[in-house]
Backbone as JSON, one array per atom type, in Angstrom:
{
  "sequence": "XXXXXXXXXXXXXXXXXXXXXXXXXXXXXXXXXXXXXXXXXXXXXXXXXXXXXXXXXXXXXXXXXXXXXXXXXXXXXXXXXXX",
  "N": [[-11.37, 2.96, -0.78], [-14.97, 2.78, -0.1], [-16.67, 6.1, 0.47], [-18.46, 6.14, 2.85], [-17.39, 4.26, 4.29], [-15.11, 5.32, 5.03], [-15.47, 7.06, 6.45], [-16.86, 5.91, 8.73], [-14.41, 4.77, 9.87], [-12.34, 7.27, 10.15], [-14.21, 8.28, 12.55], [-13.98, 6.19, 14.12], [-11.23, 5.57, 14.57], [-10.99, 8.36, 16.33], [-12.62, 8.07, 18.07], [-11.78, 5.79, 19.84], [-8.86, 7.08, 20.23], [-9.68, 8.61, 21.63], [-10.99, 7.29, 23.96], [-8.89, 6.11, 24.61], [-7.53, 7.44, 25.57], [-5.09, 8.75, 23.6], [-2.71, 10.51, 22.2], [-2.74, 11.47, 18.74], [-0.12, 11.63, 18.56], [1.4, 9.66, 19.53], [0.2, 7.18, 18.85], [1.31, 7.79, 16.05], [3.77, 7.35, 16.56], [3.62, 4.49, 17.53], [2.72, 3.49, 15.25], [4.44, 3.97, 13.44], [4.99, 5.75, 11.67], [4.93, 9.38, 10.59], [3.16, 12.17, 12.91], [1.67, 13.59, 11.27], [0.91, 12.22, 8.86], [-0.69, 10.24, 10.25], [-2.63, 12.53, 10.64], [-3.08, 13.04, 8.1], [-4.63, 11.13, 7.23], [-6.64, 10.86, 9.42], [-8.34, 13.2, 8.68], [-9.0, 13.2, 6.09], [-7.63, 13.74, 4.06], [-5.91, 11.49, 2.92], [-7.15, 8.7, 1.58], [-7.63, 5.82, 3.19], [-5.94, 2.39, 2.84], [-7.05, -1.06, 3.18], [-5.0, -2.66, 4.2], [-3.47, 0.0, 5.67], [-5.59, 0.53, 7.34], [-5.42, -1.89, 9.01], [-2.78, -1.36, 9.78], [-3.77, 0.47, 11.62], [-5.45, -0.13, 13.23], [-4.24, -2.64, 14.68], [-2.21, -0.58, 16.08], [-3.83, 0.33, 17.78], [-4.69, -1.91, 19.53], [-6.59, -3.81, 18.95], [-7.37, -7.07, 18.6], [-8.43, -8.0, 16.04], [-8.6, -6.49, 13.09], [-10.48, -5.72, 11.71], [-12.34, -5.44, 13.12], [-12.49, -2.68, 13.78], [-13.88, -1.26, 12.5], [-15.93, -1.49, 12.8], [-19.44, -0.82, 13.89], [-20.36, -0.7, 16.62], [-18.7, -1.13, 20.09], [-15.61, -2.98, 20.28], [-14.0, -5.65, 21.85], [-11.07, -5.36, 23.05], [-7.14, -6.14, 22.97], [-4.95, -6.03, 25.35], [-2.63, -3.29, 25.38], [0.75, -4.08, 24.98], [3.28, -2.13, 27.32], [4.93, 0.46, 26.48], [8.85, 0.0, 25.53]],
  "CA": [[-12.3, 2.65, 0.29], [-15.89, 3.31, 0.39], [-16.81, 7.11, 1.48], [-19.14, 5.73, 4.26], [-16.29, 3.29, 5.43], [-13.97, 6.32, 5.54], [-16.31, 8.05, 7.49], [-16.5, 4.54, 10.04], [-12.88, 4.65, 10.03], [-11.83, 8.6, 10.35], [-15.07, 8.25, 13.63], [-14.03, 5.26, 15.34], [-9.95, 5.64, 15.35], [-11.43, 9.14, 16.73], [-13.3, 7.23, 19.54], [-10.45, 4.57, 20.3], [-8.28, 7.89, 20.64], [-10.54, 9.53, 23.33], [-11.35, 6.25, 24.56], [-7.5, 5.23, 25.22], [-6.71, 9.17, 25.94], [-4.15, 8.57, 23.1], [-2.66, 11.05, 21.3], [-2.19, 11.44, 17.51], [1.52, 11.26, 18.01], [1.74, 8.36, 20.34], [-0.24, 6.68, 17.64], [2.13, 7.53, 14.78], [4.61, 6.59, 17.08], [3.24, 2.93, 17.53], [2.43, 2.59, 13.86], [6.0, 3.97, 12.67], [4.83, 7.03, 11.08], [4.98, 10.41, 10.95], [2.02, 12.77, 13.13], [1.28, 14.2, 9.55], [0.53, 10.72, 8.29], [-1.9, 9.82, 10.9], [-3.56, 13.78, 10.67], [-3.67, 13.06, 6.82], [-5.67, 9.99, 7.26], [-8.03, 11.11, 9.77], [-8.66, 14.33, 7.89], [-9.88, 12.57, 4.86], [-6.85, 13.52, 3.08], [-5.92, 10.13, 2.26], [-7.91, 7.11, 1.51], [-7.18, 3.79, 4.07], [-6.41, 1.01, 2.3], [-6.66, -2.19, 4.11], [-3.29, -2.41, 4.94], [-3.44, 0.66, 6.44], [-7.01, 0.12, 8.4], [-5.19, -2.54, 9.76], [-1.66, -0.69, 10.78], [-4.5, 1.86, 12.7], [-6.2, -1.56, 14.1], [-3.24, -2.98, 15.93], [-1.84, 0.29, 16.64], [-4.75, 0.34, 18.69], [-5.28, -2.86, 20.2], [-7.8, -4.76, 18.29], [-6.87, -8.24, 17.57], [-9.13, -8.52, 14.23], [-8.32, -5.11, 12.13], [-11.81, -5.14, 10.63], [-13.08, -4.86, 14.36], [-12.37, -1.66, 14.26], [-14.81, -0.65, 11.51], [-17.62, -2.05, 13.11], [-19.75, 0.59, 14.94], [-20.33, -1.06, 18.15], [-17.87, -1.1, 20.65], [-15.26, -4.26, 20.26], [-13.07, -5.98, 23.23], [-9.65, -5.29, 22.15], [-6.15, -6.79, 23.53], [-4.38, -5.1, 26.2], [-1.47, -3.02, 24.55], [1.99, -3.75, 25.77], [3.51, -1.16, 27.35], [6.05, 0.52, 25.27], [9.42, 0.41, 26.74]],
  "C": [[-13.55, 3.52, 0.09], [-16.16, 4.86, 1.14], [-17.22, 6.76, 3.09], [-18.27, 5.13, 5.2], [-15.21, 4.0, 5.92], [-14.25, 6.89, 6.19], [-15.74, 7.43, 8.51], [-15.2, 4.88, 10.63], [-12.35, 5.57, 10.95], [-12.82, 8.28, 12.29], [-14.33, 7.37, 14.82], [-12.19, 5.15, 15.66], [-10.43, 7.14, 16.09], [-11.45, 8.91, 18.0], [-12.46, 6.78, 20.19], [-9.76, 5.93, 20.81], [-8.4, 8.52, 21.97], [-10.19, 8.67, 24.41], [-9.69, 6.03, 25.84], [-6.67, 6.27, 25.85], [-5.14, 8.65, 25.43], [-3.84, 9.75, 22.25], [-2.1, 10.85, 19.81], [-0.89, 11.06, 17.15], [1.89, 10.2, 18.49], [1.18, 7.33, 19.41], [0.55, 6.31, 16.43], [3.17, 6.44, 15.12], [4.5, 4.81, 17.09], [3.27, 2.38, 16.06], [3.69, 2.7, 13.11], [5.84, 5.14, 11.82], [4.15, 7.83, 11.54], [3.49, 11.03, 11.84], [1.26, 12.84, 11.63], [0.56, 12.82, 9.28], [-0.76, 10.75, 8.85], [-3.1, 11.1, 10.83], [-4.05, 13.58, 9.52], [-5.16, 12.04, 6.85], [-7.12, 10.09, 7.94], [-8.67, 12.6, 9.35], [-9.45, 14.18, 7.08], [-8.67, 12.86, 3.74], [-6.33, 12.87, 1.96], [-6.57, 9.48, 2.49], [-7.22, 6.07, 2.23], [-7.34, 3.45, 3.28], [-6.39, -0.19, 2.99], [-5.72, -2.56, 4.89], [-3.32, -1.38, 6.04], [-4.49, 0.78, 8.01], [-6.32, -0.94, 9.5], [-4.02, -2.39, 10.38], [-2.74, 0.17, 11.87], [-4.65, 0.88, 13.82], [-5.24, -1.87, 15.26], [-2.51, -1.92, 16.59], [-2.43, 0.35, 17.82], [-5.54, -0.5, 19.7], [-5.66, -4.04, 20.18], [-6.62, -5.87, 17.73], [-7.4, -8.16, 16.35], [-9.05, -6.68, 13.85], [-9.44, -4.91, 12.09], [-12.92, -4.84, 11.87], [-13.28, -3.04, 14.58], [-13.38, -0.65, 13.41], [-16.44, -0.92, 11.84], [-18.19, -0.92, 14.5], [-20.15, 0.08, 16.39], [-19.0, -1.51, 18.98], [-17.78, -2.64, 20.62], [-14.09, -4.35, 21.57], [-11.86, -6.0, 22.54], [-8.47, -5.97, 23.5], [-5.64, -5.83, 24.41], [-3.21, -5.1, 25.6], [-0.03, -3.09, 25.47], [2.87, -2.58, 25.81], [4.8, -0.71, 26.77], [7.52, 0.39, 26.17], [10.47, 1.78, 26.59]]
}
C-alpha cells in the first residue's frame, strides 16, 4: 500500500476510533485479532493490504471498505450490538 494511503488509513481508523469512543481492543475483538495486531497496523508497523483495509472497514461499520479511506466523513451502518 501506498505510504500516503497508509497515512489515510493509520488517520481515519484513528478518527472512527474517537469518533465511536472505541477502543483498540474492542476493535481487535470485532475483527478476531489480537490488540497487538491492530497496534501493529496503526503504528505503521505493518502494511494494510486490502483485505485487511477492509477487515478494519467493517469492523467499523462502513458498508463499502474503501469508504473508509476517503477523507471526508462517510455514513456508515449501524453496528450490531455484540452479544
Amino acid at each position: 500500500m501506498h505510504v500516503i494511503l497508509q497515512d489515510i488509513f493509520r488517520r481515519r481508523v484513528r478518527e472512527e476510533l474517537s469518533d465511536q469512543e472505541l477502543s483498540q481492543s474492542e476493535l481487535a475483538r470485532r475483527m478476531g485479532v489480537t490488540p497487538s495486531t491492530v497496534n501493529q497496523y496503526l503504528s505503521g508497523k505493518i502494511a494494510p493490504g486490502i483485505d485487511m483495509v477492509e477487515q478494519f472497514a467493517l469492523a467499523l461499520g462502513f458498508e463499502n471498505p474503501l469508504d473508509l479511506l476517503n477523507e471526508r466523513k462517510q455514513q456508515r451502518k449501524k453496528l450490531q450490538p455484540a452479544s
